[in-house]
N, C-alpha and C positions, 0 to 999 in steps of 0.2 A: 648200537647199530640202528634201532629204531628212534632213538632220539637223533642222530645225522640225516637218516631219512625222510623223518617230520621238519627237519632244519632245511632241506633239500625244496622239501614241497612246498615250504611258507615264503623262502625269499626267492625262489625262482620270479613267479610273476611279481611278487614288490619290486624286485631289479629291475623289469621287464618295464616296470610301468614307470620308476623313477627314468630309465632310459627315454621312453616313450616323450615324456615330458619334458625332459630335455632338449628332446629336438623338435618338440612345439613352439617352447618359449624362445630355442636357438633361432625359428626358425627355417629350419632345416629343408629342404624340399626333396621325400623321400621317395622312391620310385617304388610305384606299385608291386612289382613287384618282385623287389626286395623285401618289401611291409612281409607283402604274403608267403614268402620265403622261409620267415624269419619266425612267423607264427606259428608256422608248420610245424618247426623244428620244436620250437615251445611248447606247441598244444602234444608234441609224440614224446618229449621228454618228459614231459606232465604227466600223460598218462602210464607212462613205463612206470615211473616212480609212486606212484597211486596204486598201481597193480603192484608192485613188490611187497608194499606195504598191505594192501590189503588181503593179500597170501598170507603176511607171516599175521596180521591180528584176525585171520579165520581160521587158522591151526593153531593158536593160540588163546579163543574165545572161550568161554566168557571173561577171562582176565583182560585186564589195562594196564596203561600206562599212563602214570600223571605225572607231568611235567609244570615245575615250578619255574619261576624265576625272578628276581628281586623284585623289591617294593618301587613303584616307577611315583605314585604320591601318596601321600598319607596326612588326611587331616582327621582328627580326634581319634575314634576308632577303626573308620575307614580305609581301610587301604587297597589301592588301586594296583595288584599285581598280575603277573600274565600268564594267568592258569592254565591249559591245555591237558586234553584228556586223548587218548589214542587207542580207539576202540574200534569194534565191527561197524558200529553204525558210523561214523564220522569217515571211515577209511571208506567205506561202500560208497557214502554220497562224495566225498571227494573224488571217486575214482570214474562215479557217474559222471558228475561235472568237469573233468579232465576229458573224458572221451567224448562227452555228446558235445563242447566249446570247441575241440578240436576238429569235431565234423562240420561244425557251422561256419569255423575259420575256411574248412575248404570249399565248402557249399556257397561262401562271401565271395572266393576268390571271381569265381564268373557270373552268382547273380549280382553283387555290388561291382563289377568291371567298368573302372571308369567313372565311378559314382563320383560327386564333388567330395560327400561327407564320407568316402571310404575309411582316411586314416583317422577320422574321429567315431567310426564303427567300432574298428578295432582294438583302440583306446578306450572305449567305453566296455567294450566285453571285456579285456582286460581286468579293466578295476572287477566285473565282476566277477572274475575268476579269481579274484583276491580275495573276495568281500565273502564269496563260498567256502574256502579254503580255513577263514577265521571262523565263519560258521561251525563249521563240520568239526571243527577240531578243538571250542571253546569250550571253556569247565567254568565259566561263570558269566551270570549276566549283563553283565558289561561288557566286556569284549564281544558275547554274541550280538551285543546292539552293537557294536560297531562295524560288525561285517555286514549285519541285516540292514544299517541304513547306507553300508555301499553298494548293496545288491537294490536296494531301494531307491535310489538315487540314481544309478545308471537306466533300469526300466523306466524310470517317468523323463529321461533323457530320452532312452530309445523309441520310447514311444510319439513323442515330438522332432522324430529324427527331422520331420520333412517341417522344419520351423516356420517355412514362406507361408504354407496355408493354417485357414483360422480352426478346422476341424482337429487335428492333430494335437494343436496346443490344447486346445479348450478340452478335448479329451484326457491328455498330460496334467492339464489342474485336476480333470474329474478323480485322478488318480494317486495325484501327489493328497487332496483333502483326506481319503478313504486311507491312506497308508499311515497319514499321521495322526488318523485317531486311533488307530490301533497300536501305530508303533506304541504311542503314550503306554498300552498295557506292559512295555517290558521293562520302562522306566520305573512303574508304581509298582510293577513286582519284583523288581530289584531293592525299591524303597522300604516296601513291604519286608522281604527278606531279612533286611539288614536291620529292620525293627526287631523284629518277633524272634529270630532265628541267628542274627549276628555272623549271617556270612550270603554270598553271593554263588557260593560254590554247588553245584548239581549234587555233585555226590555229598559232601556236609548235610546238605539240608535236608536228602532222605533222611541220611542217621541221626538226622537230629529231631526229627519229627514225634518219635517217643518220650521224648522228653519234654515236647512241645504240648505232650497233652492235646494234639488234633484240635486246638481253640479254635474260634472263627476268626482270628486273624491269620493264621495257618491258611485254610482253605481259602482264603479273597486272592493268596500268593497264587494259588489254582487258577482261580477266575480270572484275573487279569493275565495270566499265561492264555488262556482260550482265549480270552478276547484278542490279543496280540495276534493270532495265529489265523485270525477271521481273514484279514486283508489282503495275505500276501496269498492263503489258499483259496478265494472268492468265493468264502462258505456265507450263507445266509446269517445277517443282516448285509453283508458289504460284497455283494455280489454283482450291483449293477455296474462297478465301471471295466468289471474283467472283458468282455465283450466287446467293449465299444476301445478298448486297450490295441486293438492290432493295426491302428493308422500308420507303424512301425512297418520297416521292411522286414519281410517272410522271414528270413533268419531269425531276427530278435524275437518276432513271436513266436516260433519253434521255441528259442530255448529260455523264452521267460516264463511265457504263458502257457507251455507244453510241456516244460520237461521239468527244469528246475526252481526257477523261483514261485511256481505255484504251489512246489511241493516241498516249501521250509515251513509251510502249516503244522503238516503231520508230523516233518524232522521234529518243528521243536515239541511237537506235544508226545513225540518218542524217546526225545533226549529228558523229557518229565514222566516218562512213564513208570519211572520204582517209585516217583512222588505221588502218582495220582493213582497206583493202586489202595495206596491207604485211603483214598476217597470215593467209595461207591458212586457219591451222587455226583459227582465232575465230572466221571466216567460216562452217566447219564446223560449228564449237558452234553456230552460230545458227542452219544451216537446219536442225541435228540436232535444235534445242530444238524452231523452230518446225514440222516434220516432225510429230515426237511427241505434239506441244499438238493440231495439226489434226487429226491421226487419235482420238485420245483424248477431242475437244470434240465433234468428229461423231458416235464412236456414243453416247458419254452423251446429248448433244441429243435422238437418238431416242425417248430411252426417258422423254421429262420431258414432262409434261403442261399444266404451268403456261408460258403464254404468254412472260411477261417473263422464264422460268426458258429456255425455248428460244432466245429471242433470245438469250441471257446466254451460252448456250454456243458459238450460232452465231459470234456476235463474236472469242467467242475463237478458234474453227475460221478464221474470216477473216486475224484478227490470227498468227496462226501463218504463213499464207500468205503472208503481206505479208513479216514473219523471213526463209521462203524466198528471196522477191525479193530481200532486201536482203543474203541471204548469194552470192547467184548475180550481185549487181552491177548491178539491176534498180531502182538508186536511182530515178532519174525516175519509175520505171512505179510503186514502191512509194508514192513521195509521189501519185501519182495516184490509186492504189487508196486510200490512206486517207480524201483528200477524199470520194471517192467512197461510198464504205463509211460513212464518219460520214455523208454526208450520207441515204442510204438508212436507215439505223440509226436516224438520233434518228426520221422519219418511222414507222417500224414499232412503236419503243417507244413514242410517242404515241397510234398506232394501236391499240395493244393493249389500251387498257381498255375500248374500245367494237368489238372485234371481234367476240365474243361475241355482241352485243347486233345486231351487223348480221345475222349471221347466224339470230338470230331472228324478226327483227324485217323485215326485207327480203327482200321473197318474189323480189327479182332475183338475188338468191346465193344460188349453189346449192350442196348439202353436199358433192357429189359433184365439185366443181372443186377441190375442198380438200385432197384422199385422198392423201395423198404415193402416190407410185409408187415399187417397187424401181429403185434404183442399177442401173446396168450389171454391177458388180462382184459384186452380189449373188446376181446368178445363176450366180455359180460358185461356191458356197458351200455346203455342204451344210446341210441342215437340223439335225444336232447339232451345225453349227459356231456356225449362227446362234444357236439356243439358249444355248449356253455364251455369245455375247456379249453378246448381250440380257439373260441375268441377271448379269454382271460390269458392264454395262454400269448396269441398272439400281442396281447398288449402289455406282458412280461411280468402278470399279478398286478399292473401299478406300481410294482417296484420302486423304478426310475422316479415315479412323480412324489409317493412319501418321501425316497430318499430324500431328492430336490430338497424340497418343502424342511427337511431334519436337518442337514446340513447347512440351509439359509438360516434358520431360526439359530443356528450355534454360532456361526461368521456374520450373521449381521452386527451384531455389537465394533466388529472390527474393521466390516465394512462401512460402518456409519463413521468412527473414529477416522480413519483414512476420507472420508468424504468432507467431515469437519476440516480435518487438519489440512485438506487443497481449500478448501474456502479461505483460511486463514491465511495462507500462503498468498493467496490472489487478492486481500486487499493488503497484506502488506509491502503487496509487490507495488497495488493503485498508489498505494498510502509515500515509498519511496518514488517514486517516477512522479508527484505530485510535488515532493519537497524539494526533486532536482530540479523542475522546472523553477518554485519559487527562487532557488540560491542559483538561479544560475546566470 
């Protein structure tokens, strides 16, 4: 039963989107709503089937379910097949990401009303509700990068939704560069894996770990799992493009940058948590990361005036805390706090394009309920302390301009190459238009 139910929940939306694309390329011209009609029904059957499941693997926890199935390639020792595991944690985030897609589908119907790009919204959240599903439910690292670069690949779409202007895009680059130096970490720790450890599989590699003798190629599998995990949860180093990410419509930034895809950081460094207990000092790296992101997300937050620019940081200051949890061994309480926190999050991001409007417009709010009050901490601080942080702070640490500056020096090589290769192009284009004039 619970293997028809996982079979239930995986090809529903791969149907949905193989459809979907069909009547892109058919052509088709769908009425809105119908689109909206139809997701409806998708995102309540989704989530029906997500909560069944998640009933019977929380009366059922700590045991699993591992689901094999044939070898799809195999070259030398390699083999490429389609593991899935069926647990608390995988059934809880899918079930989050079933319900919070399905409020955004309805939340789409009247703020996107009418939009040009509605039915390639829709489309787009789709794939990501696929790409979460592979997520949540993957038992080896390869399939998880498959879901992680469609969840990756739809946000730097979403985020460029409004393609006409230059901001938008130029923010969708800042965001596609930051994702794919991290993705890189799930590749090398895959690579890594299948060196040291001769499997790809979550659960293998714990029990195989004794046997591994704890090497230092063992632990770099650690490291590059944390690095992977930086981008997509906007922990410090790769923090500056999470903010400047919301040139998207309200929706998407509710449920990318609010609710779920900032929070496949902690999934995956939860789905390695019996790996990284045998590692004190990984453990360190990660409340050290998440530590530094919280402190660093809180005072910038202060000092930002734009609504969706303060949720964006608060997120982050959350998702650092969650890091902590999950370095101090607070797995349970961390998957708690993330339902939690997305489900607060997408409600605020939604919230925020008519907060503004409430408070003008509704004489029962009042401005002065509004007024942040000093932290505890703040009043031991002197007044040229706070000054100095408040202008460091407004200027985001410098962040943005090392970043800049790190990211130029690693793409310039490619940038140069791409510059050579139009030059070459341009006088062999002088060099033809020269020889047609002589023959002709």
């Amino acid at each position: 039963m619970i293997e028809n139910l996982f079979l239930a929940i995986f090809f529903t939306p791969f149907l949905w989107i193989l459809l979907l694309a069909f009547i892109f390329f058919s052509r088709i011209k769908l009425n809105e709503l119908i689109l909206s009609e139809a997701v409806k029904y998708l995102s309540l059957l989704m989530t029906i089937f997500t909560a069944f499941l998640l009933g019977i693997t929380f009366f059922h926890s700590p045991a699993f379910l591992l689901l094999d199935y044939p070898d799809w390639i195999q070259v030398g020792t390699y083999q490429f097949k389609f593991r899935f595991i069926v647990d608390l944690l995988g059934a809880t985030y899918a079930f989050l990401a079933s319900a919070l897609i399905g409020l955004i589908f309805r939340f789409s119907r009247n703020y996107l009303h009418r939009e040009e790009g509605y039915f390639r919204f829709i489309f787009l959240l789709s794939i990501m509700l696929f790409g979460l599903m592979i997520i949540s439910f993957a038992r080896s690292l390869d399939i998880l990068f498959a879901g992680w670069e469609l969840v990756g690949t739809t946000s730097i779409l979403l985020i460029s939704y409004f393609y006409n202007k230059p901001q938008p895009v130029y923010h969708a680059t800042k965001a596609v560069i930051s994702y794919r130096l991290c993705d890189m970490g799930i590749l090398a720790a895959a690579a890594w894996a299948h060196l040291y450890l001769h499997s790809h599989d979550f659960t293998v590699i714990s029990r195989l770990l004794d046997h591994a003798h704890g090497g230092p190629g063992v632990v770099v599998i650690g490291l590059f799992i944390i690095w992977a995990s930086l981008a997509k949860a906007g922990q410090l180093p790769m923090t500056s493009w999470l903010p400047t990410a919301m040139e998207g419509p309200t929706p998407s930034s509710a449920i990318f940058y609010g609710a779920l895809s900032v929070h496949l950081g902690p999934f995956l460094l939860l789905r390695f948590s019996e790996y990284f207990s045998h590692f004190p000092l990984l453990l360190l790296i990660v409340g050290a990361i998440g530590f530094c992101t919280a402190i660093y997300a809180s005072l910038v937050g202060r000092t930002r005036s734009d609504a969706k620019t303060m949720l964006a940081y608060s997120t982050i200051s959350q998702v650092g805390i969650i890091y902590i949890e999950i370095a101090l061994g607070f797995t349970n309480f961390a998957l708690f706090h993330i339902v939690t926190h997305a489900s607060l999050r997408t409600y605020q991001f939604l919230r925020s394009s008519s907060l503004i409007q409430d408070f003008v417009e509704n004489p029962a709010v009042e401005f002065n309920s509004s007024i942040k009050r000093s932290s505890f901490f703040e009043n031991y601080f002197s007044i040229e302390l706070k000054k100095k942080l408040y202008i460091h702070a407004l200027h985001g640490f410098h962040l943005d301009f090392y970043t800049y500056k790190i990211l130029n020096m690693l793409f310039w090589p490619f940038k140069a190459y791409i510059q050579l290769e139009e030059k070459w192009m341009e006088s062999d284009t002088k060099l033809l238009k020269m020889l047609l004039r002589k023959f002709r």
